[in-house]
N, C-alpha and C positions, 0 to 999 in steps of 0.2 A: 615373268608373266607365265601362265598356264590357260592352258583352255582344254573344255571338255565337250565332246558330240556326243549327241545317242541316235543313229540312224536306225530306224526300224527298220525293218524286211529283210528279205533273202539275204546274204553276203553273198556277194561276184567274184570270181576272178577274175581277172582282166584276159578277155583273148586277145589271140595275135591279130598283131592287123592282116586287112584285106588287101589284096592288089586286084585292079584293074588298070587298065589301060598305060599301065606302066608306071600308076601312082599305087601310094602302101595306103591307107586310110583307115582307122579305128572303124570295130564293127559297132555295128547300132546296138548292140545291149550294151556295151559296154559303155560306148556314149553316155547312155540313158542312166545308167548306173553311178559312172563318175557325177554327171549330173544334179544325179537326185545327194551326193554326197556333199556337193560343191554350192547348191541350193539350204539346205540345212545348215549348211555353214556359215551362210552370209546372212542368214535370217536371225542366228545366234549371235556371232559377230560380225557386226558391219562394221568397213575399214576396218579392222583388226589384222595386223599382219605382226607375227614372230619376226623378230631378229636373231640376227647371231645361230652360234650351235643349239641344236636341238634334241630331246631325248623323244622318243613316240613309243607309246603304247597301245597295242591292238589287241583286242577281243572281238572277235568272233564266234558268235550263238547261231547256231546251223538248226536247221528244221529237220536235216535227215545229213547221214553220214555221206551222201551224194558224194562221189570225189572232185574235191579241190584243193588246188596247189595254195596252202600258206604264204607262201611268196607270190603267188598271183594276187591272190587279196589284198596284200602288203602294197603291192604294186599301185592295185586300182586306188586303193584310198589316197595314198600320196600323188599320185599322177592330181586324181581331182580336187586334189588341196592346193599344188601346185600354182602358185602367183597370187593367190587367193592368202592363206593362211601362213605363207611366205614365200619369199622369194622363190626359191628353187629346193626341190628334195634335196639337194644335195647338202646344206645346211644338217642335216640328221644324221649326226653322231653315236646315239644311243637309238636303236630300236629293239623292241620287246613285241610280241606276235605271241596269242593262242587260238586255237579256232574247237568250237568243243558243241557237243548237242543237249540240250540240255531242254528237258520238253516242257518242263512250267516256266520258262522263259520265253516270251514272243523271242522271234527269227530278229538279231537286231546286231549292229557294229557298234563297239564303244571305241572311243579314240580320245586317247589324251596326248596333248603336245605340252613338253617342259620348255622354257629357255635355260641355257645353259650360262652359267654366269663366266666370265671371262677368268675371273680369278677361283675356280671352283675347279678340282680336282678329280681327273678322271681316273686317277689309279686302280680304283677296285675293278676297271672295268679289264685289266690287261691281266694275261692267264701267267700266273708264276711257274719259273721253273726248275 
């Protein structure tokens, strides 16, 4: 099975959490962000959950070169796919990330999820030496 997202707008990073009062807690844009990824989601596919190992592909189309950690964004989209689109990131085997600005493109995430068949080989993916 495969699925593909097209979230318009800004791409996030995910910041650190906050602490108060001796608790850690997700800051509110980030919230808002997982959110708005995890909302898109379920409106595309309802009940729809991946099994097994997974491959993910990310794009990221930026408005401005603003600095952001790749692995932050990385971060936030699987965090807010998490339970939703499967079980747990940790299922993701393969992941693929670019992040680029590209100004006749609306600001947008594209995300694609593979499953990974049981019987299907990962060899290309280990570095010979």
């Amino acid at each position: 099975m495969e699925i593909f997202l097209l979230v318009y707008g800004e791409p996030r990073s995910k910041e650190r959490p906050l602490f108060a009062n001796g608790h850690a807690y997700t800051p509110p844009k980030t919230r808002l962000a997982e959110k708005v990824i995890s909302d898109a989601y379920v409106q595309k596919y309802p009940a729809t959950k991946l099994e097994g190992h997974l491959q993910v592909y990310l794009e990221f189309y930026m408005g401005s070169w603003r600095r952001k950690d790749l692995d932050n964004m990385e971060k936030l989209v699987l965090d807010a796919l998490n339970g939703l689109a499967y079980d747990d990131d940790s299922q993701v085997v393969v992941k693929t990330a670019s992040k680029d600005v590209d100004k006749s493109i609306t600001p947008q995430t594209r995300i694609r999820i593979l499953e990974v068949e049981d019987d299907q080989k990962l060899d290309w993916l280990k570095i010979q030496s």
